[in-house]
N, C-alpha and C positions, 0 to 999 in steps of 0.2 A: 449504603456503605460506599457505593463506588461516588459519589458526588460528595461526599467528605472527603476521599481519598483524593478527590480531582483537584478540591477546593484547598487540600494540605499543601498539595504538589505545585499549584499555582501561586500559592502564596510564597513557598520556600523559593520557588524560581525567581518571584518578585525581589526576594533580598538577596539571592544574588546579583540579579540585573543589577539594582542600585548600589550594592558594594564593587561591582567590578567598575559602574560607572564613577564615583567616588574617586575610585582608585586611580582612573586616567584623568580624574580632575585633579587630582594631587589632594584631594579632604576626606580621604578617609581615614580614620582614628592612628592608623598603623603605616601612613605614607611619609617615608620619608626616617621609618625610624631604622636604624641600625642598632641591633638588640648590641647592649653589655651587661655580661655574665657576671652572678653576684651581687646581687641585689636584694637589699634588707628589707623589710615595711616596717617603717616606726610609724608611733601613733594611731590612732582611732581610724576604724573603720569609712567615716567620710570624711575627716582631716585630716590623716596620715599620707604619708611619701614612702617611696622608694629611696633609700641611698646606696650608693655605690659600697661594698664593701672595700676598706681599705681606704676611702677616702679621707674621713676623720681620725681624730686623735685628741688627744687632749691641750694639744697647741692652736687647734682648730679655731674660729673664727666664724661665728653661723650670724645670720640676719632672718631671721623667721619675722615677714610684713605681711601684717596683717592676725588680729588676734580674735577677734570674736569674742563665744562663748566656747572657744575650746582651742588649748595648745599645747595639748598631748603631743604634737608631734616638738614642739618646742622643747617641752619638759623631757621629753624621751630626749633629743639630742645630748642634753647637758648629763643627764642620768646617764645614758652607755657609754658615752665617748670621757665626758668630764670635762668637755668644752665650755667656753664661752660664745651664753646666745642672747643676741641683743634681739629684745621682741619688738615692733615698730608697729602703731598701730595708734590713732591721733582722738578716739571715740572714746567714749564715758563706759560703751559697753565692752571694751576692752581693757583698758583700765581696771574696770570692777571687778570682772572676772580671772584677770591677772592679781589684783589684791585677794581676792574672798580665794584663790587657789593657794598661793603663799601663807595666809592666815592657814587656814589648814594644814596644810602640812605644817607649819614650825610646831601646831596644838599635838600632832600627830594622828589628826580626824583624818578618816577618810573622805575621799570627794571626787567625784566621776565627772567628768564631761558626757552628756547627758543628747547629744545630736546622735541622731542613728543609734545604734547599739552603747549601752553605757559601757565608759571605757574608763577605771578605778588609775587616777595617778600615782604613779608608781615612785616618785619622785623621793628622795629626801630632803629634809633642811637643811644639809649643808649644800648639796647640790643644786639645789631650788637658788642659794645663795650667786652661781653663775648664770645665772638670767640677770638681765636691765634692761628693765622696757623706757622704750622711750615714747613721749606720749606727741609724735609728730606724722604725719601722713605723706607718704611718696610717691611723688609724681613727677610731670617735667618743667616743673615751676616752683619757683620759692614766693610766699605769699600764706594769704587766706583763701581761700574757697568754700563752696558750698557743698554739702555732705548730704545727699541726699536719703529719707528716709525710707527703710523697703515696700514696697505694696503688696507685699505676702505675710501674712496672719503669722506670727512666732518669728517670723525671719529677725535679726537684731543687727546685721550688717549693714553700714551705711556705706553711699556710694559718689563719688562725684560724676560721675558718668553714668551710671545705669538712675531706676528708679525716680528722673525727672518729673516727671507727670502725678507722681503722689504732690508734689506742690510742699512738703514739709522739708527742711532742712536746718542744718546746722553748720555755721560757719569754723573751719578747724584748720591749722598751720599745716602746711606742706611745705617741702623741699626736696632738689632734687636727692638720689642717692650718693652721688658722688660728695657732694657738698655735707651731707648727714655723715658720714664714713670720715671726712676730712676734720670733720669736729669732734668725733670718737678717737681719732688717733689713728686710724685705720687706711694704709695704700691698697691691702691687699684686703679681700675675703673667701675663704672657704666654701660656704654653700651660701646662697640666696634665695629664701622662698618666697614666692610672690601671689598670695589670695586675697586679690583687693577690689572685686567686685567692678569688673569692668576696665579698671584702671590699667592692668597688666601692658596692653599694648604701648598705652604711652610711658610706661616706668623703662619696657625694652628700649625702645627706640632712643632714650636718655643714657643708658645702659652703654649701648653701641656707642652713639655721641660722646661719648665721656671717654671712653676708652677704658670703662673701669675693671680693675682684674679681679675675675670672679673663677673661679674651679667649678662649680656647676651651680644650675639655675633648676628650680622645681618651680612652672608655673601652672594653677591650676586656669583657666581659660572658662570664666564663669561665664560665658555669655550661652555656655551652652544649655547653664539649669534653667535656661529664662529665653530658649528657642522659640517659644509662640510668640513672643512679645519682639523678639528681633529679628523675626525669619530665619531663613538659613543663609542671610548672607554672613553671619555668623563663621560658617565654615570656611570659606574666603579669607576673611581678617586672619583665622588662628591660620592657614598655611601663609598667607605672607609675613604675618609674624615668625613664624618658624623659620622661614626661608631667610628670615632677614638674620635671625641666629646662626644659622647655617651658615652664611657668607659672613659671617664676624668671626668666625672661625670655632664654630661649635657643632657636636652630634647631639641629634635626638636619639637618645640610648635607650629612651622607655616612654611609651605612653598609653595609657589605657584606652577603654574604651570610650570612653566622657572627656579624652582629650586633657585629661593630666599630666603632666610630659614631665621630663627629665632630660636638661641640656647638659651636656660633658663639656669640657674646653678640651678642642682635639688630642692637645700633649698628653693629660692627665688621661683623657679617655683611654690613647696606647697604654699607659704606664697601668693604669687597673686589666685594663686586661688582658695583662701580660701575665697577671698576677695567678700564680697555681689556685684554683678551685678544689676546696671540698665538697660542694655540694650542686647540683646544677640549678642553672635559676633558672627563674619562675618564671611562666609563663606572659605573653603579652598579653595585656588585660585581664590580669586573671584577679583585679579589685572592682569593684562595684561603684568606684567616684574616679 
């Protein structure tokens, strides 16, 4: 008993060690964040975000990049708010999965997003009707590129930056975001999600460059489901990504613990929460992606 007990207590002290050390590096999950109050989780269990309560509206204006096989969190914005959300996403397996979810709903079948936990779209056909996807990919280049395929068994996202060494690709249109926003009609936007397999870093730095006006940013930072394959300099990249949000004049107001963040733009940050609370919110990392 006592050499399990010793080996418990060894171990728990090991993860502090490395979380206090983290933490003087600036990469740990929770560095740098300044928590704000009110805070929603729309969408599925490993595709869903945080938003700000009070952010949205029906005036709203959302950019959900990146679609996969699941955009519960997409479908859920237009469903609660009554928003318009333009889905961006350049692949055949977003495409499809955006058509074969629209077909359903208009028939009234049900149909779940099927990653992690099934998650039943709650969506209607009129409201399904404020989505438009656009079938182009975002990056810090306008052009063609190559769309790398995943090296993981089920995975269906492709990537121009991660998954090189699988050698399979698909050649697909990109452009920057500013320039995509400019041919929608669009100066300003509301929220921007960004799950693009690696790409995130160079989408921000475009983002910054542009000087585009965005009210907040959800980026998920894939490079961490694919840690053995990139080490941990991984953890590096997302704090100088951060940092460089941070100096553009934005708060990290939520991130879990897999490093899925939520940027405020400072003004709008004061203004939500300023805003009286009913409910206290929820804790850091208290979701599983």
């Amino acid at each position: 008993m006592s050499g399990t007990s010793d080996g418990a207590h060894l171990s728990s002290l090991s993860t502090r060690l490395k979380s206090g050390a983290r933490r003087l590096l600036g990469i740990h999950s929770q560095s740098s964040v300044d928590p704000l109050p009110g805070l929603d989780w729309l969408g599925s269990e490993i595709h869903g975000y945080f938003v700000p309560a009070g952010l949205l509206d029906a005036s709203s204006i959302c950019y959900c990049v990146g679609a996969g096989d699941d955009i519960t969190f997409d479908t859920e914005l237009a469903r609660i708010y009554g928003c318009r959300v333009w889905v961006v996403d350049p692949t055949p397996e977003g495409r499809e999965h955006f058509n074969r979810v629209g077909e359903a709903v208009r028939r009234g079948e049900s149909i779940s997003a099927c990653t992690g936990a099934p998650f039943e779209y709650r969506i209607s056909a009129e409201r399904f009707e404020l989505l438009r996807y656009l079938e182009i990919g975002v990056l810090d280049t306008t052009g063609t590129v190559r769309f790398y395929a995943p090296t993981r068994t089920g995975y269906v996202s492709h990537s121009p930056v991660m998954f090189q060494e699988s050698g399979d690709y698909i050649d697909l249109p990109v452009d920057r975001l500013s320039r995509i926003m400019a041919r929608e009609g669009h100066a300003a936007i509301d929220l921007l999600k960004l799950e693009i397999e690696g790409s995130e870093y160079r989408v921000i730095e475009s983002v910054i460059e542009d000087k585009v006006d965005i009210k907040a940013l959800l980026v998920e930072y894939d490079e961490v489901f694919w840690a053995k394959q990139s080490g941990r300099g991984h953890l590096f990249r997302i704090r100088e990504s951060t940092r460089k949000l941070l100096r553009a004049g934005y708060r990290l107001a939520h991130s879990t613990d897999l490093f899925k963040r939520l940027f405020v733009r400072e003004d709008v940050f004061e203004r939500l929460a300023a805003l009286p609370r009913l409910t206290p919110a929820p804790a850091s990392g208290d979701r599983p992606c």
